[in-house]
DRENDRENDREN-521971 format. One record per residue (C-alpha): residue in one letter; z, x, y; residue number from 0. Coordinates in Angstrom, 2 decimals, decimal comma, padded with zeros to 5 digits. Example, Ala and Ser with C-alpha at 12.3 -4.5 7.8 and 13.67 -1.06 7.14 Angstrom:
A	007,80	012,30	-004,50	0
S	007,14	013,67	-001,06	1
// end
This chain:
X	013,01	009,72	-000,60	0
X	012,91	007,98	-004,05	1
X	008,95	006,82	-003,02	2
X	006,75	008,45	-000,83	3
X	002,97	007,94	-000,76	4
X	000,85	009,42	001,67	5
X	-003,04	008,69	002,77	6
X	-003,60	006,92	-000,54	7
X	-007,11	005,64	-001,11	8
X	-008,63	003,53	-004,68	9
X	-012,33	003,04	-004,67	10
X	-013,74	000,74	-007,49	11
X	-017,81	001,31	-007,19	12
X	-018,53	-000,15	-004,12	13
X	-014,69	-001,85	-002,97	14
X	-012,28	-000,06	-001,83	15
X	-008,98	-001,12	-003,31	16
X	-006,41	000,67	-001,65	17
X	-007,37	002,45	002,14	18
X	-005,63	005,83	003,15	19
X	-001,97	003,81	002,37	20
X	001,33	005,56	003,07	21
X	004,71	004,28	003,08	22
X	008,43	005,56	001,70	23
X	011,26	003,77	000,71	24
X	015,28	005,79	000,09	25
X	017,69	004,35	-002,40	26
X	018,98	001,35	-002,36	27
X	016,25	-001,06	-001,03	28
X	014,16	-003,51	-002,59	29
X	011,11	-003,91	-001,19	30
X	009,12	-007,32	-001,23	31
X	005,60	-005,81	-001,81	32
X	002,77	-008,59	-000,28	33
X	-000,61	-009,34	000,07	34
X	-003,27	-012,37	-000,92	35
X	-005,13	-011,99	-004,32	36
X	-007,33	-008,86	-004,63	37
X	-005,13	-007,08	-001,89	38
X	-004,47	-003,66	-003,90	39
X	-001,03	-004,51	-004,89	40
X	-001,24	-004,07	-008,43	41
X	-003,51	-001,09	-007,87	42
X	-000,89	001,13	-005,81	43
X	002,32	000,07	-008,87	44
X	-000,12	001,94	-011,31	45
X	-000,88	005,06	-009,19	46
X	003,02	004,73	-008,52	47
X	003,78	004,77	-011,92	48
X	001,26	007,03	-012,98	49
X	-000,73	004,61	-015,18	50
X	-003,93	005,29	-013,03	51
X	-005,24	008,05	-010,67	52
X	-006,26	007,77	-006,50	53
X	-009,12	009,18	-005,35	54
X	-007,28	011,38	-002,63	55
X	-003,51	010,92	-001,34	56
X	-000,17	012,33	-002,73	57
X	002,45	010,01	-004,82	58
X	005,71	011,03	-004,79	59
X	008,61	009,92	-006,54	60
X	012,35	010,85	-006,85	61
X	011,00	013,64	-005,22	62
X	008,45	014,40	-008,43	63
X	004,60	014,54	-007,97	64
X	003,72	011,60	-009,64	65
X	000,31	013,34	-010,05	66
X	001,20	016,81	-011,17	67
X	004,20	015,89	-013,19	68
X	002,98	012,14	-014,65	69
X	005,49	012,39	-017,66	70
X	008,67	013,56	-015,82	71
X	007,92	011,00	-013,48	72
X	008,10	008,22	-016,08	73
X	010,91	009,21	-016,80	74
X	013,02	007,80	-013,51	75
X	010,71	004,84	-013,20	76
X	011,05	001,39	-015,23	77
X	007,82	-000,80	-014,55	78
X	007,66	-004,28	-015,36	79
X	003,45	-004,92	-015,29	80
X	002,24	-008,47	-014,30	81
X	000,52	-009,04	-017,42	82
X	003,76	-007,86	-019,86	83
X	002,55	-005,91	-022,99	84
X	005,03	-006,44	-025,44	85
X	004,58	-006,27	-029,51	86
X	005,15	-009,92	-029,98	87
X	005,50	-009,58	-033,68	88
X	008,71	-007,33	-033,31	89
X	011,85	-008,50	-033,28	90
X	013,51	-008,27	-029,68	91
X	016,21	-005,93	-030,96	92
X	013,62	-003,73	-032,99	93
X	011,40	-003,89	-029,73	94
X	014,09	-002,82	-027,67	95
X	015,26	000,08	-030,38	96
X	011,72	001,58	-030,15	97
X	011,72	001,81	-026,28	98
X	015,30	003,59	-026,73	99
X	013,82	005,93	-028,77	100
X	011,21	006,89	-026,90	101
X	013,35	007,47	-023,19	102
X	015,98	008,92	-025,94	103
X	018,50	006,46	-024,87	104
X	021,69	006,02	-026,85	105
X	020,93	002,57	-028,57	106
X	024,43	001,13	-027,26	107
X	022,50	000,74	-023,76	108
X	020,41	-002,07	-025,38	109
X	023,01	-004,87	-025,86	110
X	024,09	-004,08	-022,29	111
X	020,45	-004,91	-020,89	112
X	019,83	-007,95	-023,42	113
X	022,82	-009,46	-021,55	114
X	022,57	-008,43	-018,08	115
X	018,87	-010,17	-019,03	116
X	020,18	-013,07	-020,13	117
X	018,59	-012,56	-023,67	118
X	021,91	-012,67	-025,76	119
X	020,98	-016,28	-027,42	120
X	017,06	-015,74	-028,25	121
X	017,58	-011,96	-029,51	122
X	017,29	-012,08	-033,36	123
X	014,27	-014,02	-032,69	124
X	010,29	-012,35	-033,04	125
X	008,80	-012,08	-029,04	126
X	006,16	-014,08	-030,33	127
X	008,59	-016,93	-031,10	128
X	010,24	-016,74	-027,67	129
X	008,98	-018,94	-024,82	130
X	006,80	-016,83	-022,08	131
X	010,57	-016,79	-019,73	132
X	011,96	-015,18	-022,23	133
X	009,16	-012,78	-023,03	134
X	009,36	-011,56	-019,20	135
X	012,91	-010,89	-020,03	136
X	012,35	-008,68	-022,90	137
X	009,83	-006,95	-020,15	138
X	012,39	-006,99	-017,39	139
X	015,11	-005,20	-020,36	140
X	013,08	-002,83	-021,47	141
X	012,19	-001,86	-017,56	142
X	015,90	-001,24	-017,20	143
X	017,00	000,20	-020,45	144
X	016,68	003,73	-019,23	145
X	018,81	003,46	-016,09	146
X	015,70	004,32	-013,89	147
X	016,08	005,42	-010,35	148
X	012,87	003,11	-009,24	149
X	012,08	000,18	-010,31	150
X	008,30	-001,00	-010,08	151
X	008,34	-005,03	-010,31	152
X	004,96	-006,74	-010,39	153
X	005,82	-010,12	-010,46	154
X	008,85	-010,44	-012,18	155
X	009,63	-014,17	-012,10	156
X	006,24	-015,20	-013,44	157
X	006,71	-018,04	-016,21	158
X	010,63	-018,61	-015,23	159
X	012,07	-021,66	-014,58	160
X	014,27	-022,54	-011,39	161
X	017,45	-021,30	-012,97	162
X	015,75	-018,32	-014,92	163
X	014,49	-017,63	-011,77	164
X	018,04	-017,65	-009,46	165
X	019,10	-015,61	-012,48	166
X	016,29	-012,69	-012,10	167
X	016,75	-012,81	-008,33	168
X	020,47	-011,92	-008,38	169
X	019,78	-009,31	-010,88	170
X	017,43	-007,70	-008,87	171
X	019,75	-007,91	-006,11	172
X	022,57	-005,88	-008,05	173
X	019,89	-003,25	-009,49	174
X	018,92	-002,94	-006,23	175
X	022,22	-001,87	-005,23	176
X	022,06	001,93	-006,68	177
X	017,92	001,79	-007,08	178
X	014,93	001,30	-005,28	179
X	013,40	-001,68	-006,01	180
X	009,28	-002,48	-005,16	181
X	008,06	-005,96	-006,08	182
X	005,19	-008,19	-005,55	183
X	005,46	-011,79	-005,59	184
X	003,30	-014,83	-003,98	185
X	006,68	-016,68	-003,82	186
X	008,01	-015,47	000,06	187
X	011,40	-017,82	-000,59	188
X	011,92	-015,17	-003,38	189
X	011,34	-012,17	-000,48	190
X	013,78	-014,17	001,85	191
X	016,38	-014,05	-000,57	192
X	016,16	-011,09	-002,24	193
X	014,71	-008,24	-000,27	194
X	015,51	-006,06	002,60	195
X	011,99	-004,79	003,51	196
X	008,65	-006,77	003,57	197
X	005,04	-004,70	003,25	198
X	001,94	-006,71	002,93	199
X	-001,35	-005,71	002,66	200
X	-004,95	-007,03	002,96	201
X	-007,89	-004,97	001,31	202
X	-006,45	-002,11	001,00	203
X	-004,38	-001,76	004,28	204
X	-001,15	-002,05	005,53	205
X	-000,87	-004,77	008,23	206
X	002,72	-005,25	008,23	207
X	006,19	-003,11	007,33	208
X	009,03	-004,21	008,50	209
X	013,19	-005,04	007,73	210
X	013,09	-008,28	006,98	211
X	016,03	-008,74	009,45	212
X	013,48	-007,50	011,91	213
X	011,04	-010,46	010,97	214
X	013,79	-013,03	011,08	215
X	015,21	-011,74	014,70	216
X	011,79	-013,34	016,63	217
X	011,26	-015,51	019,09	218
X	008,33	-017,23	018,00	219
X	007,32	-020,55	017,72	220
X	004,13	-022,75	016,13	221
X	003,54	-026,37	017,21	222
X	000,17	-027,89	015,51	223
X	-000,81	-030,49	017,53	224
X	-003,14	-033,17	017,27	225
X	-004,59	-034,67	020,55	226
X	-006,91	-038,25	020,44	227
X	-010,04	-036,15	021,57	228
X	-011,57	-032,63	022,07	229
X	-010,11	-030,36	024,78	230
X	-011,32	-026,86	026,10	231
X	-009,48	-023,79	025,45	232
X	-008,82	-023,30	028,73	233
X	-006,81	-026,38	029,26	234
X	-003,81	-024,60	027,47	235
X	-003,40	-022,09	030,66	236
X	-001,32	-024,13	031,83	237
X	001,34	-023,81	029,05	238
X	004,08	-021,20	029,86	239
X	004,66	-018,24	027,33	240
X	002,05	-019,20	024,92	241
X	000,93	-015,87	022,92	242
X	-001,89	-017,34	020,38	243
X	-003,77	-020,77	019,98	244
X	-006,44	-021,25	017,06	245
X	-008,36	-024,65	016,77	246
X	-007,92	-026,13	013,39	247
X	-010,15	-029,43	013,18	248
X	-010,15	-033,06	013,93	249
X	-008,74	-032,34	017,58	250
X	-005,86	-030,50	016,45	251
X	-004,49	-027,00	017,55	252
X	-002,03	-024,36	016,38	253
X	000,02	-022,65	019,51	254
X	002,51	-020,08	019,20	255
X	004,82	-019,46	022,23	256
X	007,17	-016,92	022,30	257
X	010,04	-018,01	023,62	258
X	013,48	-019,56	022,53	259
X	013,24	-022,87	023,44	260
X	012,21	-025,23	021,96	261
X	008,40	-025,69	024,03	262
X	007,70	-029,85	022,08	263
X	008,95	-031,48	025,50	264
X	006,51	-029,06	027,43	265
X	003,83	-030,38	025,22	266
X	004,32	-033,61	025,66	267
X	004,54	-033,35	029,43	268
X	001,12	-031,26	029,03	269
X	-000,27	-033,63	027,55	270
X	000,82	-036,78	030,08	271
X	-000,81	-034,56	032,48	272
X	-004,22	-034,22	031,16	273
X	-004,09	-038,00	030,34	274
X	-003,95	-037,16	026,39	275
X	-002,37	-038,89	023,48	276
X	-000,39	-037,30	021,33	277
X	-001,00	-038,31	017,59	278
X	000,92	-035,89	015,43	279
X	003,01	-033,06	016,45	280
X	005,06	-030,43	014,12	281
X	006,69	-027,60	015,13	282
X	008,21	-024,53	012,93	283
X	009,78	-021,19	014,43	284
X	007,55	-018,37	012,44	285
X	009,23	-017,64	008,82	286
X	007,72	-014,71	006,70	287
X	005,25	-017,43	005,08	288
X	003,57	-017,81	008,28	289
X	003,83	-014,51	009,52	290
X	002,11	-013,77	006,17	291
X	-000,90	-016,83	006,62	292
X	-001,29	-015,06	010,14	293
X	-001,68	-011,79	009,29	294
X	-004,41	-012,28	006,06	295
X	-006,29	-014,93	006,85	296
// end
């Protein structure tokens, strides 16, 4: 396993950040990593990269104790933090030099990363000088510059534009050919196009880990629909293959059936029968961004 992390649990005074988490991930995935603001994400990338300790658990990775053996550890892992610190009065060059020296890389690796990063125009320039794209770049470069099994990504496409952003996607993509790739992101069309496995998380928990194939292969759908006055709950019994129904406002109602058809014309023939009007009706088979609204909120 290039992660492993068993019964891991973060307590902050009174919150508890992360709750008894465990997961694993082998070479070659990249795993979308997911969860609403204050969710432990960024937590469990610093006790995976050995930047902070749990309160009780076992980290594990490229089969190192990531508790035991913090340094070696390090070594194998490049970690791009969401809040890049970078020396923004070096040069990008001279930045990139001093990271080399400390992994002990051969300094020919850094032209390789400052174009598979698209830096190759902006890098005789001071990071300070360089727009804050470009300064996730030099982050991104000098996560990579020491060919590291695991890659650690916490929110690598913050401050991109839309083409800096298809750019950073398909390089993920190709590192995560031949490493193992964890990211967060609040974007879930970068997920969808990049990852193979989705984990999301909610205080502390896991709710959801899953292939992503997996979450595209259901049969579910949602149809919000707003009626022209109140109806009871119970009404909707007579609706075939209906799983869930939550009660929004203003009349209108949120039903997921499970089932591959398409259930609008048995809506409208519900409705006919209860001697309602129908005044807006949208329907949406269940993607990963409502899967993830369902499951934290």
């Amino acid at each position: 396993m290039s992660i492993k992390v068993i019964a891991v649990s973060k307590i902050y005074k009174t919150q508890k950040a992360l709750d008894a988490i465990s997961f694993s991930a082998d070479k070659g995935q990249i795993i979308g990593f997911l969860g609403p603001n204050g969710a432990g994400k960024s937590t469990m990338m610093k006790i995976l990269t050995g930047f902070i300790k749990p309160d009780s658990g076992e980290v594990f990775v490229d089969d190192i104790d990531v508790l035991k053996n913090p340094i070696a550890a390090k070594k194998v892992i490049g970690y791009l933090p969401e809040h890049n610190p970078l020396y923004t009065d070096m040069y990008v060059r001279e930045y990139l030099q001093f990271q080399a020296s400390i992994f002990k890389v051969n300094k020919s690796e850094i032209e390789t990363c400052i174009e598979k990063v698209g830096l190759t125009e902006e890098a005789h320039k001071k990071i300070n000088e360089l727009s804050k794209g470009y300064q996730q770049r030099v982050g991104l470069a000098a996560a990579i510059l020491h060919n590291p099994k695991v890659l650690i990504l916490d929110e690598p496409t913050t401050g991109l534009d839309p083409n800096q952003i298809a750019e950073i996607r398909e390089l993920i993509k190709e590192l995560g050919r031949e490493k193992t790739v964890l990211f967060s992101t609040h974007i879930m069309q970068e997920v969808e196009a990049v990852c193979d496995r989705v984990i999301i998380i909610k205080k502390g928990a896991i709710l959801v880990d899953k292939k992503l194939s997996e979450l595209k292969q259901n049969n579910k759908q949602i149809i919000e629909v707003t009626f022209d006055r109140k109806i009871e709950e119970q009404f909707f019994q007579q609706l075939s293959n209906i799983i869930s129904l939550k009660y929004n406002s203003e009349n209108t109602w949120s039903l997921t059936f499970e089932s591959k058809e398409d259930k609008r014309s048995k809506i409208f023939d519900f409705a006919q029968q209860n001697s309602l009007k129908i005044l807006s009706l949208n329907a949406q088979h269940k993607n990963l961004e409502t899967l993830f609204k369902e499951v934290t909120s």
